[in-house]
C-alpha positions in Angstrom: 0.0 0.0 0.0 1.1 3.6 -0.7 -0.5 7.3 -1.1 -0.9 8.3 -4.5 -0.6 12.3 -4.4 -4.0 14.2 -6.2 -4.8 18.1 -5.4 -5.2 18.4 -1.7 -5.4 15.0 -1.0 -3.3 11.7 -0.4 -4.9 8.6 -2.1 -4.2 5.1 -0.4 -3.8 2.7 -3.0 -2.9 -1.2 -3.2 -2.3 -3.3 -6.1 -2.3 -6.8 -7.0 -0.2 -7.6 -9.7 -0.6 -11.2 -10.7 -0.2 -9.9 -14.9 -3.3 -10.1 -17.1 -5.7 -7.2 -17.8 -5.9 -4.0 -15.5 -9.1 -3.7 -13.0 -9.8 -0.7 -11.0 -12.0 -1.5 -8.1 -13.9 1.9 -6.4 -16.1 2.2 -3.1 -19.5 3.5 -2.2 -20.1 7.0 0.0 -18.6 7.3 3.3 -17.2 3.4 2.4 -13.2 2.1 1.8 -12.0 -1.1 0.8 -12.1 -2.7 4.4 -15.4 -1.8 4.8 -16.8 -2.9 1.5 -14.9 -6.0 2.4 -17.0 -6.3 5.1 -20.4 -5.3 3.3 -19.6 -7.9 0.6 -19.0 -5.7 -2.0 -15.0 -6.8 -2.5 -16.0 -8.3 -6.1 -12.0 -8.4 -6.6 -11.9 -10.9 -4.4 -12.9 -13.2 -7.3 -10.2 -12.5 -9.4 -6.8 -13.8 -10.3 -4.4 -13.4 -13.2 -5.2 -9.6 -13.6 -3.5 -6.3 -12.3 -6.7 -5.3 -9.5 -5.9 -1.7 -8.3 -7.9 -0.8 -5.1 -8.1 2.6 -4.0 -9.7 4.7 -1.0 -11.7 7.7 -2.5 -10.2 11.2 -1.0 -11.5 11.8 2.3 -12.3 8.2 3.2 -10.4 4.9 5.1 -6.9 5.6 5.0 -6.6 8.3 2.5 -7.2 11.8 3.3 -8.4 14.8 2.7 -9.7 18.3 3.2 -13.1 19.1 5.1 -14.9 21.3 1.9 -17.9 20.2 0.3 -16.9 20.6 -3.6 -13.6 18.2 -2.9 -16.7 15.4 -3.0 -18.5 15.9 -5.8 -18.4 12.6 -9.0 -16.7 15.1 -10.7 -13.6 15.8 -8.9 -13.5 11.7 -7.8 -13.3 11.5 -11.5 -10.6 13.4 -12.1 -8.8 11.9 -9.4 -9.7 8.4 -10.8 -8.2 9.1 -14.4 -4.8 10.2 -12.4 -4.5 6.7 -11.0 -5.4 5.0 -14.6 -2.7 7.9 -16.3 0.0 6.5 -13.4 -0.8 3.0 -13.0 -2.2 1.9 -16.4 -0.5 4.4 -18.5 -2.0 4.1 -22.2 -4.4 0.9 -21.6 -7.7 0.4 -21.3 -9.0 -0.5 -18.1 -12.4 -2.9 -16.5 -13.5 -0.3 -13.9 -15.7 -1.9 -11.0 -17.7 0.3 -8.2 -20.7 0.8 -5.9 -22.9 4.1 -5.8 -20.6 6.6 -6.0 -18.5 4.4 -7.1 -20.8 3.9 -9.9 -21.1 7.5 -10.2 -17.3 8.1 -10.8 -17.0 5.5 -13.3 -19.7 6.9 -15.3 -18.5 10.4 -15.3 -14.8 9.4 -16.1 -16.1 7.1 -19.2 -17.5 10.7 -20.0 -14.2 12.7 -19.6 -11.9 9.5 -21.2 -13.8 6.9 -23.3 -10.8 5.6 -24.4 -9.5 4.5 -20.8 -12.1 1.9 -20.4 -12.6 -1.6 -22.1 -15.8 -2.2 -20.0 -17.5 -1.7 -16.8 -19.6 -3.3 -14.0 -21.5 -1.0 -12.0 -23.5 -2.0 -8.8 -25.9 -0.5 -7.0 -26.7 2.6 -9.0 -27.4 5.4 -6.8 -30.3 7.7 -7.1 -30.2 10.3 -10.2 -32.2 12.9 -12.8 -35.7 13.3 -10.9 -34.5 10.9 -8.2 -32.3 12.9 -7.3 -33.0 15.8 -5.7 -34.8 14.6 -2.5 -31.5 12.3 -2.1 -29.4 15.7 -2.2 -32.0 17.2 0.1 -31.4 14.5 3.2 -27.2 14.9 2.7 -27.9 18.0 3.1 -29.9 17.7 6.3 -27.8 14.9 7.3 -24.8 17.0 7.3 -26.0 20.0 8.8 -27.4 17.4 12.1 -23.9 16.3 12.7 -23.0 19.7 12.5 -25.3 20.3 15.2 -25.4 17.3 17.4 -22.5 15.2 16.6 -21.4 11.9 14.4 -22.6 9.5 16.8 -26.1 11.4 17.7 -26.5 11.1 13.8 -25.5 7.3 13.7 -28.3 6.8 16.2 -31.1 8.2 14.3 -29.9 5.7 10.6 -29.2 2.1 13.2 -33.4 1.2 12.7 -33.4 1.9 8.7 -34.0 -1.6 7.0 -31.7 -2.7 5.1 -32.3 -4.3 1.7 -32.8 -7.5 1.4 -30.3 -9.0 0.0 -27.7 -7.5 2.5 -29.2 -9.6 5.2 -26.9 -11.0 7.7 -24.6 -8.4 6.6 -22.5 -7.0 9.8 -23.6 -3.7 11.1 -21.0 -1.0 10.2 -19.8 2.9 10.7 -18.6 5.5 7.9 -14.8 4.6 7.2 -14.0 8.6 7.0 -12.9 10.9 9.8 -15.6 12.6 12.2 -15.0 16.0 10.9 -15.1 15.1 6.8 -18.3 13.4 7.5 -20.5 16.5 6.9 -18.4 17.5 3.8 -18.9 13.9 1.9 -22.6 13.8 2.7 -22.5 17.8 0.9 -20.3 16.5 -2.0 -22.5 14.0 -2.6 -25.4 16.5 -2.5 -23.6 18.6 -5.1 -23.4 15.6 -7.5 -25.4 13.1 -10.0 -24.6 11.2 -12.7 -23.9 12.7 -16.6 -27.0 13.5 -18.2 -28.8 11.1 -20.5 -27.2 12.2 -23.4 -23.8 11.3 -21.9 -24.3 8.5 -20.7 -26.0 7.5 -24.0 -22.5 8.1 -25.7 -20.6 5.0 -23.8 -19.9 2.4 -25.9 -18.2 -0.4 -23.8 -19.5 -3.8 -22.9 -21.2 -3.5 -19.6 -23.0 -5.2 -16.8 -24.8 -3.5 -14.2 -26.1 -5.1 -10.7 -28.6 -4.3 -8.5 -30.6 -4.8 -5.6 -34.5 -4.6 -4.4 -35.7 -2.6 -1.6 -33.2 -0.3 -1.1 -34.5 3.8 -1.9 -30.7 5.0 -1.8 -30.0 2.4 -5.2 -33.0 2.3 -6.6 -33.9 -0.6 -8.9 -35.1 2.4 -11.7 -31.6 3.9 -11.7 -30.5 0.3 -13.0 -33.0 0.0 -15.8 -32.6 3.2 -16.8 -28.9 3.1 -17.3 -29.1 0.1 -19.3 -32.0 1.3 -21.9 -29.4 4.1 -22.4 -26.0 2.3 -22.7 -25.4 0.8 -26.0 -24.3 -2.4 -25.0 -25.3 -3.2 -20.9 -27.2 -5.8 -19.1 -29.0 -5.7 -16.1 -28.5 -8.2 -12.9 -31.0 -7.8 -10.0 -30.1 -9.2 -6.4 -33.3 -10.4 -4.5 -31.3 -12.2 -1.6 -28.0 -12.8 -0.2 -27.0 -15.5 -2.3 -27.8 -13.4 -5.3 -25.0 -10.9 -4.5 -22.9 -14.1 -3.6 -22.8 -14.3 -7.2 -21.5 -11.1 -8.3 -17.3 -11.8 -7.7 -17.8 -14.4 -10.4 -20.3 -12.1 -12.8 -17.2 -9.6 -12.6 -14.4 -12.2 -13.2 -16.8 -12.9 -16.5 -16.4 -9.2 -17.3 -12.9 -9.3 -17.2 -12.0 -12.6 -18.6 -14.3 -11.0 -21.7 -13.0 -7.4 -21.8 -9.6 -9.5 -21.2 -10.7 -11.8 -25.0 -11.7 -8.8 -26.8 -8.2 -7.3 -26.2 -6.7 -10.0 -27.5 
């Protein structure tokens, strides 16, 4: 593991070099790569005989960052995303795999880059367009109540929200990010949603996108409506545990065919 300098932050990356084609693997909001490990969400686990980058987003586990709202937003997590690929995976093509934000960032680098990816698989899409903007409201109030009363008076008032049903059994966890960022993520992500329509309409590469039922933060509509836009996506929906059980291997599919295609 080392820190991978980006503007006004420090980047804690680790990478598995066993040869074989390049994976980035991103996180969810407030998330890192020990606790997606924990949520079940480490899809690289599935892999061998590839280069897997794993990376802490700015601000969260063991990278850091600054406490200011707009160092959050998809955007800049982009732009720090297509460093790493520039440094790591200089002139390739890359099979980019995230969660929600993680999602996010993905989508809006394929944007900036199209030529850095060779496919993607994106889980848990997070709200967006018309979604959207009730989602933005309750960062916003979320940020502003630990502001006011504290992280742990805020953790307190999320512990009875059900969780979706195919993350039961999962173990309870706490935001990987320092106490006073916290408010800062939750207003980044408040600032941010994914490229329009249009955009996203303009991706070309082969991917698969997962999802999951019950869940208002990742709703299933998010999912459907990313795949009538992308030009070449199908859709996976998790009802139950053992459905997302399946997901490490739907990725090392994605990889051992964006790994073909390459040649």
């Amino acid at each position: 593991m080392s820190k991978f300098h980006v503007p006004d932050a420090g980047l804690d990356v680790e990478l598995s070099d066993e040869g074989g084609h390049p994976v980035i693997q991103l996180h969810g909001l407030t998330s890192s790569r020990r606790r997606d490990r924990l949520l079940g969400l480490d899809l690289g686990r599935g892999l061998s005989g590839t280069r897997l980058l794993r990376y802490d987003a700015r601000g969260h586990g063991l990278s850091t960052g600054r406490a200011v709202a707009t160092d959050y937003s998809w955007h800049v997590l982009a732009d720090d995303l297509l460093r790493l690929l520039d440094h790591f995976f200089p002139g390739e093509k890359v099979h980019g795999v995230g969660p929600s934000m993680g999602t996010g960032t993905l989508l809006h680098a394929a944007v900036l880059d199209p030529q850095r990816f060779s496919s993607l698989t994106l889980m848990v899409p997070a709200t967006a367009w018309a979604t959207r903007a009730a989602k933005a409201e309750e960062y916003r109030g979320a940020a502003d109540a630990i502001d006011a009363q504290g992280v742990a008076a805020f953790l307190a008032t999320t512990a009875q929200v059900t969780p979706p049903p195919a993350t039961v059994g999962v173990p309870d966890t706490v935001p990987d990010v320092p106490d006073a960022v916290l408010p800062a993520l939750f207003r980044g992500a408040a600032l941010s949603d994914l490229p329009t329509r249009e955009q996203i309409a303009g991706i070309t590469v082969p991917t698969t996108v997962l999802a999951w039922i019950g869940d208002p933060a990742h709703p299933v509509s998010t999912a459907s409506t990313l795949v009538e836009l992308l030009v070449n996506a199908t859709l996976e929906v998790a009802h139950t545990p053992e459905d997302v059980a399946r997901w490490p291997g739907i990725l090392s599919q994605d990889v051992q065919k964006a790994r073909l295609a390459a040649g």
